[in-house]
PDB file of N, CA, C and O in Angstrom:
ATOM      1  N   UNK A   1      -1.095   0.560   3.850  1.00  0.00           N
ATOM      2  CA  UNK A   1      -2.143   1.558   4.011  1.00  0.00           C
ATOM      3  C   UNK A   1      -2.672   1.561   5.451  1.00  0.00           C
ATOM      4  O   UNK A   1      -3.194   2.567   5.930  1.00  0.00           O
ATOM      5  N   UNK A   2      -2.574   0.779   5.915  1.00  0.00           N
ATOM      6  CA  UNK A   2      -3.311   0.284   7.526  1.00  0.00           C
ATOM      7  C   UNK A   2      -2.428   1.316   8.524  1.00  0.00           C
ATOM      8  O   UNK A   2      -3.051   2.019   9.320  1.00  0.00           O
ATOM      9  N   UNK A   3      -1.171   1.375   8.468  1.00  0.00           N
ATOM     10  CA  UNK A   3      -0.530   2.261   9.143  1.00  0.00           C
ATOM     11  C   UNK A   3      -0.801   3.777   9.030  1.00  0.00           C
ATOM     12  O   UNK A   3      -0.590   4.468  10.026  1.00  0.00           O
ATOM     13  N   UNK A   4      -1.319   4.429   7.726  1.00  0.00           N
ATOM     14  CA  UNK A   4      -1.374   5.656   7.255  1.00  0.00           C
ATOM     15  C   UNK A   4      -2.808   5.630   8.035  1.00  0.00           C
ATOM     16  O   UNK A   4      -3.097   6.358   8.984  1.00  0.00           O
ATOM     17  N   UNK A   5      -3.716   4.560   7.393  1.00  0.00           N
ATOM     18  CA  UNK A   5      -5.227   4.628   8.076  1.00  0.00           C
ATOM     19  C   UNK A   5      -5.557   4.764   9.995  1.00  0.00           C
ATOM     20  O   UNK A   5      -6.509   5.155  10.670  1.00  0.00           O
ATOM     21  N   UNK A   6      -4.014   4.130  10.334  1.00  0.00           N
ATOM     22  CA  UNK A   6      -4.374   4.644  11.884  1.00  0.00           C
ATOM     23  C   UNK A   6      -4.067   5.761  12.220  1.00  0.00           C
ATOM     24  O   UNK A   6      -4.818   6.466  12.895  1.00  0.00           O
ATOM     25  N   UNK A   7      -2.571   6.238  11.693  1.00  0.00           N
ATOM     26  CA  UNK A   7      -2.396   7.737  12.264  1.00  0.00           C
ATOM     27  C   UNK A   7      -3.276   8.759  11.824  1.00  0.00           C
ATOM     28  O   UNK A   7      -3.114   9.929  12.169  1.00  0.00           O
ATOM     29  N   UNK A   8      -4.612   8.220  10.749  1.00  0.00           N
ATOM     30  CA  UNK A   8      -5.615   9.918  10.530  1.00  0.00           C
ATOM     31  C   UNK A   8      -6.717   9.372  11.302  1.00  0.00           C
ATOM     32  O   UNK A   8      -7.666  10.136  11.477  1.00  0.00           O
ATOM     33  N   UNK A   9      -6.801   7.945  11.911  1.00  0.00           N
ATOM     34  CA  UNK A   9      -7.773   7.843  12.970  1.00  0.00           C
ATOM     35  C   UNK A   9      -7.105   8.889  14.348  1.00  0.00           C
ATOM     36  O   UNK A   9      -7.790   9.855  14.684  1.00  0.00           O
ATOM     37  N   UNK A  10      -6.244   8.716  14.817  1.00  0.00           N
ATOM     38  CA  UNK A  10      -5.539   9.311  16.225  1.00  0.00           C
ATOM     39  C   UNK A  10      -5.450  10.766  15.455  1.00  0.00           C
ATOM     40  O   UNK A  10      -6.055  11.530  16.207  1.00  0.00           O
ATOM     41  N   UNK A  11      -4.992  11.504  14.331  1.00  0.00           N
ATOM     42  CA  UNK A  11      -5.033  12.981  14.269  1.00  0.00           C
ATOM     43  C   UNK A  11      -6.513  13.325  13.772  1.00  0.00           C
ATOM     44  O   UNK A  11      -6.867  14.491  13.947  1.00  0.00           O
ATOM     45  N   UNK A  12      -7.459  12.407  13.145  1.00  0.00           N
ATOM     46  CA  UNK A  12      -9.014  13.251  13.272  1.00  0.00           C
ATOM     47  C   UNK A  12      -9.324  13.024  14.817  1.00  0.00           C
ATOM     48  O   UNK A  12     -10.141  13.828  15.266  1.00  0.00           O
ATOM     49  N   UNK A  13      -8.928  12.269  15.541  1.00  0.00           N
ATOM     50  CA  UNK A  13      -9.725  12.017  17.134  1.00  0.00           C
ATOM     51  C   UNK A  13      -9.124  13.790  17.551  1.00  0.00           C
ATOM     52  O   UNK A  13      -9.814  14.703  18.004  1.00  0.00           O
ATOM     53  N   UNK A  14      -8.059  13.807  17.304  1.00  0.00           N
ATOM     54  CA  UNK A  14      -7.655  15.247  17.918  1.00  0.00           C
ATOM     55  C   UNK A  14      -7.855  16.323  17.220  1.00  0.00           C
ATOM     56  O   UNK A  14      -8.061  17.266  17.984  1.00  0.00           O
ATOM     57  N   UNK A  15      -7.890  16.628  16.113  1.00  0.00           N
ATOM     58  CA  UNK A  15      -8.753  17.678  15.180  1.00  0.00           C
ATOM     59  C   UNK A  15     -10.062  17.928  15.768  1.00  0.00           C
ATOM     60  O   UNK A  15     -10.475  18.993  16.228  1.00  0.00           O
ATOM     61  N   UNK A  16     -10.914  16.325  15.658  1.00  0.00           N
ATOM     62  CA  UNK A  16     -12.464  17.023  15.983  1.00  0.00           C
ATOM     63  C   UNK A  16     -12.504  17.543  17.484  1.00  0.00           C
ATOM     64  O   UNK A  16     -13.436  18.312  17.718  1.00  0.00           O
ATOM     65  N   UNK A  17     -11.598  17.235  18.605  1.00  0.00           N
ATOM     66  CA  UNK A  17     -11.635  17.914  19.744  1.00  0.00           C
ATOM     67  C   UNK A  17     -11.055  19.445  19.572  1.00  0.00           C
ATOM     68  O   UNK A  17     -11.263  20.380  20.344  1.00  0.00           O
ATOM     69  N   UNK A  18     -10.670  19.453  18.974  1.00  0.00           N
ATOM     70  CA  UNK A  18      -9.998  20.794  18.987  1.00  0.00           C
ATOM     71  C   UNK A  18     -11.014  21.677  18.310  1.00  0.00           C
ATOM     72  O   UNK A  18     -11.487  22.703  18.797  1.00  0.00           O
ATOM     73  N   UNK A  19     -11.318  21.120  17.037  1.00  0.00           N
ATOM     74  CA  UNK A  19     -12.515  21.949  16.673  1.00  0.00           C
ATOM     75  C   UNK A  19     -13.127  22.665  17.156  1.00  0.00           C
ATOM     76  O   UNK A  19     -13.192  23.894  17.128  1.00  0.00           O
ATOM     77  N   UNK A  20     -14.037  21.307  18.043  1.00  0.00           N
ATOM     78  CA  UNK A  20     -15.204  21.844  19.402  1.00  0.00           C
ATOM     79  C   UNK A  20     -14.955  23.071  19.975  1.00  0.00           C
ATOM     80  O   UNK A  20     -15.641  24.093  19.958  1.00  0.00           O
ATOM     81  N   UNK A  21     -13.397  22.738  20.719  1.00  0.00           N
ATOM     82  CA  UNK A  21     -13.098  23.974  20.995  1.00  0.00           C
ATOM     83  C   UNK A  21     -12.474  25.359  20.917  1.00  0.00           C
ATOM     84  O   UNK A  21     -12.384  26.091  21.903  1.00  0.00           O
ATOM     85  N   UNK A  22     -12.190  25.578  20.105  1.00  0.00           N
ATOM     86  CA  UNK A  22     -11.557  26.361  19.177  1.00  0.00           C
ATOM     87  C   UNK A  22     -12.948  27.445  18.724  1.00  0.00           C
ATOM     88  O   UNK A  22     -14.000  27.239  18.118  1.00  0.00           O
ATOM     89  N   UNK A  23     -12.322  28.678  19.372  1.00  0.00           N
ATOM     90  CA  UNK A  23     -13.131  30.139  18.817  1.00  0.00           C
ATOM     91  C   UNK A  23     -12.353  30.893  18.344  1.00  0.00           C
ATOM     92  O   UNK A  23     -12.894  31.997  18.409  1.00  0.00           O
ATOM     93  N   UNK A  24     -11.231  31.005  17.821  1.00  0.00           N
ATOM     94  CA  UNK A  24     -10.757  31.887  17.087  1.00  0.00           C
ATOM     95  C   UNK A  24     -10.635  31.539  15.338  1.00  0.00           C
ATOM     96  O   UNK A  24      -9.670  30.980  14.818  1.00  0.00           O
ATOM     97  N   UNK A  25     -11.492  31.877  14.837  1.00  0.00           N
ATOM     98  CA  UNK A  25     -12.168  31.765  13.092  1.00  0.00           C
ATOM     99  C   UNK A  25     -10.876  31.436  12.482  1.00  0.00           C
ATOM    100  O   UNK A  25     -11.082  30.503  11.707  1.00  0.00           O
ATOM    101  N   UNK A  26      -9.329  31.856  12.472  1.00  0.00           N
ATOM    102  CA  UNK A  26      -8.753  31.699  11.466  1.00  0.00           C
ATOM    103  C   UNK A  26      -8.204  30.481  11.973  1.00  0.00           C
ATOM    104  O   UNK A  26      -8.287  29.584  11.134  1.00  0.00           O
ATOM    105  N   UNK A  27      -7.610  30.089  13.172  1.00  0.00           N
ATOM    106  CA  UNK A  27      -7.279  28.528  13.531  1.00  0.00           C
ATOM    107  C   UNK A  27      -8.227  27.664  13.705  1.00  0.00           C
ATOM    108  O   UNK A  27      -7.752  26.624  14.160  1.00  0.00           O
ATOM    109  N   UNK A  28      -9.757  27.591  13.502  1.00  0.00           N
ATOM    110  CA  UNK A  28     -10.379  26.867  13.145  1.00  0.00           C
ATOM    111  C   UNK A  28     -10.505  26.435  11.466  1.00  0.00           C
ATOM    112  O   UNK A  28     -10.523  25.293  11.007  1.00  0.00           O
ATOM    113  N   UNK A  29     -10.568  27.451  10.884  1.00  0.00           N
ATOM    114  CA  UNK A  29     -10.247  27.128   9.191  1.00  0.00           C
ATOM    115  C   UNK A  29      -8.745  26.695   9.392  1.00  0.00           C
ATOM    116  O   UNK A  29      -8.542  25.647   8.779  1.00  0.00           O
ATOM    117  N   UNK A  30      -7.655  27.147  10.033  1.00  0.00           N
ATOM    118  CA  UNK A  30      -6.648  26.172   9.507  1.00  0.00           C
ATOM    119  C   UNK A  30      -7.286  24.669   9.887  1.00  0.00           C
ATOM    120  O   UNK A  30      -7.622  24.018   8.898  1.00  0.00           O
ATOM    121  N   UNK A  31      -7.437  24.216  10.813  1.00  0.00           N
ATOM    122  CA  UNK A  31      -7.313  23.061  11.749  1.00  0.00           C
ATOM    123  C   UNK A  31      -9.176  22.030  10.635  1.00  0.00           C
ATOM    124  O   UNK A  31      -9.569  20.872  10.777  1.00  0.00           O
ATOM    125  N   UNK A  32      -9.737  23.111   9.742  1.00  0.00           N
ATOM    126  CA  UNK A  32     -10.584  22.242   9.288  1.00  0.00           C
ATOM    127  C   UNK A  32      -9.838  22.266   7.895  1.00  0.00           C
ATOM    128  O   UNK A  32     -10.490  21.824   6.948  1.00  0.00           O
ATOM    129  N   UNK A  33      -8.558  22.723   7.643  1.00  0.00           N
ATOM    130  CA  UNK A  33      -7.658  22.493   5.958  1.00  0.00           C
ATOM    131  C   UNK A  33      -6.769  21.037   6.370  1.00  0.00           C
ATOM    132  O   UNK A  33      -6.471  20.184   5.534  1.00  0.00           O
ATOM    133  N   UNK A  34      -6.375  20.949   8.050  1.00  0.00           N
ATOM    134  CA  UNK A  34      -5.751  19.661   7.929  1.00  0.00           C
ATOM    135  C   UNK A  34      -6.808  18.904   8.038  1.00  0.00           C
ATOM    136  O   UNK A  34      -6.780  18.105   7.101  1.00  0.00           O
ATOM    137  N   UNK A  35      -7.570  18.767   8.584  1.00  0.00           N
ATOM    138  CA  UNK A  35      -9.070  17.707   8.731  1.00  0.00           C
ATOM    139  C   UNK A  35      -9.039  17.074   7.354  1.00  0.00           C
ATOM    140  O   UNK A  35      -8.772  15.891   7.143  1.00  0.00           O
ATOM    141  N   UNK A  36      -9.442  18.288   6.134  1.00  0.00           N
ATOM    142  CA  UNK A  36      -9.578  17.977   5.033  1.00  0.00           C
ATOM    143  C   UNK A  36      -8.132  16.919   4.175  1.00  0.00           C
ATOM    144  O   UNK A  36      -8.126  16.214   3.165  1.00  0.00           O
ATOM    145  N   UNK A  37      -7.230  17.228   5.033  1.00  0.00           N
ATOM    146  CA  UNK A  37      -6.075  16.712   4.170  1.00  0.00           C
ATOM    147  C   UNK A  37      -5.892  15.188   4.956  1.00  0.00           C
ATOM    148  O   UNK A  37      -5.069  14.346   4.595  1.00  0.00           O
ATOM    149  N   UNK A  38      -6.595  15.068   5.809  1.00  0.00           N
ATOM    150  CA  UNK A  38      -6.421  13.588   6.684  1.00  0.00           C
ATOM    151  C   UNK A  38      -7.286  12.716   6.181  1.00  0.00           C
ATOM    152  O   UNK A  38      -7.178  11.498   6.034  1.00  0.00           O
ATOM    153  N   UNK A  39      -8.192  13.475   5.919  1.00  0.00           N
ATOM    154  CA  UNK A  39      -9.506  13.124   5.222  1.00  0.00           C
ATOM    155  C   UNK A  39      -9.185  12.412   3.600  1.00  0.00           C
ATOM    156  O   UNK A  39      -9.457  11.282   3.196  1.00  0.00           O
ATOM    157  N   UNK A  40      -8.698  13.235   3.092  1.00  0.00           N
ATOM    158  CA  UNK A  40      -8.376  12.952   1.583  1.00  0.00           C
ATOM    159  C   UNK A  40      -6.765  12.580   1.253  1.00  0.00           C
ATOM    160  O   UNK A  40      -6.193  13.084   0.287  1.00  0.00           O
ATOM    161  N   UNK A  41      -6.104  11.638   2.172  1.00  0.00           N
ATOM    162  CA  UNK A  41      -4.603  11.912   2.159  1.00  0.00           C
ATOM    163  C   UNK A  41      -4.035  11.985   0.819  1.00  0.00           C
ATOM    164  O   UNK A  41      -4.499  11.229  -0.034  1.00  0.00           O
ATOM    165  N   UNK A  42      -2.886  12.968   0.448  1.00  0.00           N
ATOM    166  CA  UNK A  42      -2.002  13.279  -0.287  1.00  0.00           C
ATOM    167  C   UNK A  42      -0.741  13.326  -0.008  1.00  0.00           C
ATOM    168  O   UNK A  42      -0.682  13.856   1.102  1.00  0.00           O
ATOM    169  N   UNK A  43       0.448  13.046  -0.418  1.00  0.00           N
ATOM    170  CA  UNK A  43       1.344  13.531  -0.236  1.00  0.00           C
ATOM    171  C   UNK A  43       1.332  15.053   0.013  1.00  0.00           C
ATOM    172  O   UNK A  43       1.739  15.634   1.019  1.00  0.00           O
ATOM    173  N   UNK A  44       0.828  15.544  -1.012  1.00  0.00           N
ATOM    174  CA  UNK A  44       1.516  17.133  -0.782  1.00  0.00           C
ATOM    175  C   UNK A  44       0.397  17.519   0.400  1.00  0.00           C
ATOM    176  O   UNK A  44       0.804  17.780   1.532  1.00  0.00           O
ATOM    177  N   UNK A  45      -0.941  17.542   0.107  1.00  0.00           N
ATOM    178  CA  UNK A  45      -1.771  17.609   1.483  1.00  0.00           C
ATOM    179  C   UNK A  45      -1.317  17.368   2.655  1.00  0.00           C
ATOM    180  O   UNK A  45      -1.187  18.339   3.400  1.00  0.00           O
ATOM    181  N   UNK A  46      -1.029  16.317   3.045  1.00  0.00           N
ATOM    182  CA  UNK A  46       0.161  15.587   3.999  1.00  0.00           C
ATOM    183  C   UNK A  46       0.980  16.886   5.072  1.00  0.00           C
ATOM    184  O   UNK A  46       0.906  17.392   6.192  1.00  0.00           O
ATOM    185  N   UNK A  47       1.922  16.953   3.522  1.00  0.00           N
ATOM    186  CA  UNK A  47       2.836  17.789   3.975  1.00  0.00           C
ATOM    187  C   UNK A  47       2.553  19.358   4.357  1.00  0.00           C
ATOM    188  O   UNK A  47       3.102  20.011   5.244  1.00  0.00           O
ATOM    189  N   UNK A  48       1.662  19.727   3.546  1.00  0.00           N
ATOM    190  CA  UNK A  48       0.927  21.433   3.960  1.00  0.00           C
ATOM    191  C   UNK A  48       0.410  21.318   5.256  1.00  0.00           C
ATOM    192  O   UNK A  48       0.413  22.307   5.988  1.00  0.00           O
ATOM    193  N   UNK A  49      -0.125  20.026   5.714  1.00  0.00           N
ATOM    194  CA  UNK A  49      -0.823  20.135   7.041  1.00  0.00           C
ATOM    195  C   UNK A  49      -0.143  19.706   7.814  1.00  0.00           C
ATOM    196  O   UNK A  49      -0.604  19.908   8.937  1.00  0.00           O
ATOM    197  N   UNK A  50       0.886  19.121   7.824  1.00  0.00           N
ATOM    198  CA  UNK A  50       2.157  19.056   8.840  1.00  0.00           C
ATOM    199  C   UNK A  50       2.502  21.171   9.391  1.00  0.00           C
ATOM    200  O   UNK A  50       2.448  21.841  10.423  1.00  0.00           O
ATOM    201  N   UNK A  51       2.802  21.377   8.053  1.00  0.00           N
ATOM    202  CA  UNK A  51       3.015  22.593   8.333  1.00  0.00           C
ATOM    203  C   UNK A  51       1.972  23.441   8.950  1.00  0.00           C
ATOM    204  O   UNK A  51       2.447  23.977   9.951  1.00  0.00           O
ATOM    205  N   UNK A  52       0.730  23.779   8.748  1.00  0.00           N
ATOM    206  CA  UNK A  52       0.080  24.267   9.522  1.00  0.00           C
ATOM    207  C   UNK A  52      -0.134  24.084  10.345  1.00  0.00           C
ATOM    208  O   UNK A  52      -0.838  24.901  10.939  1.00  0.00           O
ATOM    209  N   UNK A  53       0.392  22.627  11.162  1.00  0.00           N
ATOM    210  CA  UNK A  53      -0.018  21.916  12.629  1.00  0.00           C
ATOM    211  C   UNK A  53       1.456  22.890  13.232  1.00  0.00           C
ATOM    212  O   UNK A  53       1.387  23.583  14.247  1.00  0.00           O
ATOM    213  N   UNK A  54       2.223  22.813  12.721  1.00  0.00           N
ATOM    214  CA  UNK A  54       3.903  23.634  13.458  1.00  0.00           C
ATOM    215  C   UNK A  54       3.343  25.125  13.565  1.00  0.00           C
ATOM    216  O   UNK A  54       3.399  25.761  14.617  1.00  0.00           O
ATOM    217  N   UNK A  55       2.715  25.703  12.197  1.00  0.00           N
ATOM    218  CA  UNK A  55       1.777  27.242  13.013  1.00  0.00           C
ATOM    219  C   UNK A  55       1.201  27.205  13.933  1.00  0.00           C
ATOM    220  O   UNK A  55       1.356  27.935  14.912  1.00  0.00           O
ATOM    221  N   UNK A  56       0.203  26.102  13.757  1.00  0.00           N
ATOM    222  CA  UNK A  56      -0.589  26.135  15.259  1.00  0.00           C
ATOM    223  C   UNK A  56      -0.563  26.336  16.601  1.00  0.00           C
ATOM    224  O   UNK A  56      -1.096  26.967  17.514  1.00  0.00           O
ATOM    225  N   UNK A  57       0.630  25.202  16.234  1.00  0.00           N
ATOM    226  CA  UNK A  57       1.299  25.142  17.728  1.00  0.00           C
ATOM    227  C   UNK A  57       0.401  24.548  19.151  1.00  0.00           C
ATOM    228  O   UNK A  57       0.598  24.795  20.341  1.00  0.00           O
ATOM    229  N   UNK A  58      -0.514  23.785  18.576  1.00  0.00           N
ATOM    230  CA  UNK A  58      -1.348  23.001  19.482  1.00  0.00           C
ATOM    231  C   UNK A  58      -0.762  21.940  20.015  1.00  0.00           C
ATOM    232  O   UNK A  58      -0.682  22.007  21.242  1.00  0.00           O
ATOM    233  N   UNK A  59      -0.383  21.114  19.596  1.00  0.00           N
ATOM    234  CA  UNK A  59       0.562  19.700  20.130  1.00  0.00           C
ATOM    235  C   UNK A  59       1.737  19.609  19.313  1.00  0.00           C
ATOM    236  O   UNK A  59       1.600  19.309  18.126  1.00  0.00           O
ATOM    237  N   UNK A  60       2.768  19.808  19.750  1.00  0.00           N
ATOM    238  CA  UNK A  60       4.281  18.878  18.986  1.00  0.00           C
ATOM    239  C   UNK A  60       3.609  17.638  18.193  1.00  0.00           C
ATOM    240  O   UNK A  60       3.820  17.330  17.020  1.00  0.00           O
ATOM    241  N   UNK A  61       2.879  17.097  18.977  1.00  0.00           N
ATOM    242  CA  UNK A  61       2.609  15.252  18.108  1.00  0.00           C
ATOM    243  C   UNK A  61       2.014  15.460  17.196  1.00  0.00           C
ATOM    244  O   UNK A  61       2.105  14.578  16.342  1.00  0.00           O
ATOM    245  N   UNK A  62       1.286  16.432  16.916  1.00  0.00           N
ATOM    246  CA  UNK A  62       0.204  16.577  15.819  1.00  0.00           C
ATOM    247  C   UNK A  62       1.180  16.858  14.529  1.00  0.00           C
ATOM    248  O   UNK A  62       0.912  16.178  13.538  1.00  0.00           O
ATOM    249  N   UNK A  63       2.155  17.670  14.429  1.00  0.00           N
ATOM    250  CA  UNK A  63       2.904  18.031  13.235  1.00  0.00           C
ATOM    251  C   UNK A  63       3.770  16.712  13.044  1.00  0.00           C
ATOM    252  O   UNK A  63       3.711  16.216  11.918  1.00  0.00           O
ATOM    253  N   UNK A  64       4.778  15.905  14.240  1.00  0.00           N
ATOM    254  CA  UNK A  64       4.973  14.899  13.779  1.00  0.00           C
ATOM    255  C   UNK A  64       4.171  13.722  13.470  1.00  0.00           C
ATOM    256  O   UNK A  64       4.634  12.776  12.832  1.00  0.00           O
ATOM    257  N   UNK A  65       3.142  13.757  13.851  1.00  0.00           N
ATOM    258  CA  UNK A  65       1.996  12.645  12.888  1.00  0.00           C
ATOM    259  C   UNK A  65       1.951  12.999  12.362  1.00  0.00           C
ATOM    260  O   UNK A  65       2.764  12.329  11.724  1.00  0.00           O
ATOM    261  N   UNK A  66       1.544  14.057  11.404  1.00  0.00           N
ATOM    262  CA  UNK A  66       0.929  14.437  10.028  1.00  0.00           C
ATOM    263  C   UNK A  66       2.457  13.901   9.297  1.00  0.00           C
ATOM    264  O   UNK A  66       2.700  12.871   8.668  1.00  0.00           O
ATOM    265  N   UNK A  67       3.308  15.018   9.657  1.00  0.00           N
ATOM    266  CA  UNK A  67       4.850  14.189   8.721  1.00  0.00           C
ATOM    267  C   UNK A  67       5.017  12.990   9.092  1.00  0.00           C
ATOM    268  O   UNK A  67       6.216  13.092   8.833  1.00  0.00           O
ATOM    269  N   UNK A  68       4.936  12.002   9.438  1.00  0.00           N
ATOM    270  CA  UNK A  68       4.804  10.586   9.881  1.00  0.00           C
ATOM    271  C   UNK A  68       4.120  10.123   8.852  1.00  0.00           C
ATOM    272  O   UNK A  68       4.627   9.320   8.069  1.00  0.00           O
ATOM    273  N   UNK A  69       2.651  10.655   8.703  1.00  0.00           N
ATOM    274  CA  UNK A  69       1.478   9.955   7.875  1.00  0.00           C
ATOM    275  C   UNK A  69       1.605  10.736   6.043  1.00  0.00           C
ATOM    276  O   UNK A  69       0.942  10.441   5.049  1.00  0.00           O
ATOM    277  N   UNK A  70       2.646  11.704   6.189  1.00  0.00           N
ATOM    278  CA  UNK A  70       3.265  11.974   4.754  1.00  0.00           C
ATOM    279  C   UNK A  70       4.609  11.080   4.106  1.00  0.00           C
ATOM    280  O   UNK A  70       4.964  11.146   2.930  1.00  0.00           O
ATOM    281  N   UNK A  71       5.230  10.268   5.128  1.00  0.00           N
ATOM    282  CA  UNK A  71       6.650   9.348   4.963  1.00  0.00           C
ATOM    283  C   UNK A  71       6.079   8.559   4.722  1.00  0.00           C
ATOM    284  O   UNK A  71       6.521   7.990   3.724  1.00  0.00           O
ATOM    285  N   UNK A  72       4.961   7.993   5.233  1.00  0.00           N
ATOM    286  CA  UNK A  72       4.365   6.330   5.074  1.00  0.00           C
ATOM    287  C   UNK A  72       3.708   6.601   3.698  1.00  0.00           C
ATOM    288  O   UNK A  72       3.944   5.687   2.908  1.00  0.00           O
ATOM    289  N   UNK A  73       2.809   7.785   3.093  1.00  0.00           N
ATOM    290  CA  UNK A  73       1.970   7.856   2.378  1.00  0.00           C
ATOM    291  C   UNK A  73       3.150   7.685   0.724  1.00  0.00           C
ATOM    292  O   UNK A  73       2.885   7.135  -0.344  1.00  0.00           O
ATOM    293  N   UNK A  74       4.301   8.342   1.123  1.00  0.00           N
ATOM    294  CA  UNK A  74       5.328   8.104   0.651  1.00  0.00           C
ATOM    295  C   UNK A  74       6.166   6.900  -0.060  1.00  0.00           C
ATOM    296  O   UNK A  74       6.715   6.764  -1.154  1.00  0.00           O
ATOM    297  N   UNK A  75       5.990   6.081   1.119  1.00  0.00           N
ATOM    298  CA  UNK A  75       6.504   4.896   0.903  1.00  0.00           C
ATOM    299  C   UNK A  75       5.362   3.618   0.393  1.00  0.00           C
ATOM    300  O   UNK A  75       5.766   2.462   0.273  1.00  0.00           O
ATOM    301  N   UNK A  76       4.229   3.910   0.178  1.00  0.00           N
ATOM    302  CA  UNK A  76       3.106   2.883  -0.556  1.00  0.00           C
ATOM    303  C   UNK A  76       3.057   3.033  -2.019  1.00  0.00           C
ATOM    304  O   UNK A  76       2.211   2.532  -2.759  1.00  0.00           O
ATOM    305  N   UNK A  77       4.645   4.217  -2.565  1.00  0.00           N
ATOM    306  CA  UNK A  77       4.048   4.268  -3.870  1.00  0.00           C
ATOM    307  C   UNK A  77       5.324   3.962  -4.420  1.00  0.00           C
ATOM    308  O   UNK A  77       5.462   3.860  -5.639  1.00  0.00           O
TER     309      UNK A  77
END
């Protein structure tokens, strides 16, 4: 779990910056649906917010952390 628990420390550090700045209403509701899914990890959560991080298109790292932190979330069960 310690591994899953660091990568949603490093993707909320970059969510809540992005937040801040972020004025366009519909990529802020995406970017607060992955918040929520880092927040509450799920597999399938996980994986929906991988995908909305590849819409985004804010950082490459952000979609492979989220799928990173859906393989590990994966493998604890």
């Amino acid at each position: 779990m310690k591994i899953v628990e660091c990568l949603s420390e490093n993707i909320n550090r970059f969510i809540e910056g992005a937040i801040q700045h972020e004025d366009n209403m519909a990529r802020l509701a995406i970017l607060r649906q992955i918040k929520e899914a880092v927040d509450h990890p799920s597999i399938c959560k996980l994986k929906a917010a991988a995908k909305l991080a590849r819409r985004l298109e804010y950082h490459p790292d952000l979609h492979k952390s989220l799928t990173r932190a859906a393989h590990k979330q994966t493998q604890l069960f």
